[in-house]
Steps between C-alpha positions, in 0.01 A plus 500: 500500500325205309697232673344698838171445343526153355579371855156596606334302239318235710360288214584498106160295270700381168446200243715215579836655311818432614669788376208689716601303815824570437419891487341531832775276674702741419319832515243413757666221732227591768172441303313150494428374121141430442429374138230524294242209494370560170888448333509199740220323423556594073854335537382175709202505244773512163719262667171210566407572144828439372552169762165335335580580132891381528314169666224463181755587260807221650514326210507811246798711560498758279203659574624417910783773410342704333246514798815570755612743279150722465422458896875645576380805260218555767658467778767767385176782454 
């Protein structure tokens, strides 16, 4: 009865997640993914942040990993 009504889903809104993709491949194969601007824009926002301080900080490489290291914490919330 679910699987009936998961193929009528047109359209599934979700943050970029894989293991959400991955969900509604499998449980709604019909329905278009449309993803969320607002988790879009944060990554692309974390990941130029991240780009400009691992350029400033070349020559310092501590501090570069423990940059990658906090900015991978963030992306995993």
């Amino acid at each position: 009865m679910l699987s009936d009504y998961c193929q009528q889903i047109e359209a599934v809104a979700m943050d970029s997640n894989t293991a959400f993709d991955l969900e509604v491949q499998e449980h709604c194969p019909n329905a278009m993914v449309i993803y969320d601007l607002f988790h879009l824009v944060a990554k692309y926002v974390i990941y130029r942040i991240r780009e400009d301080f691992t350029y400033k900080l070349k020559h310092d490489k501590l501090t570069r990993r423990r940059l990658k290291g906090f900015t991978k914490k963030i992306e995993a919330t």
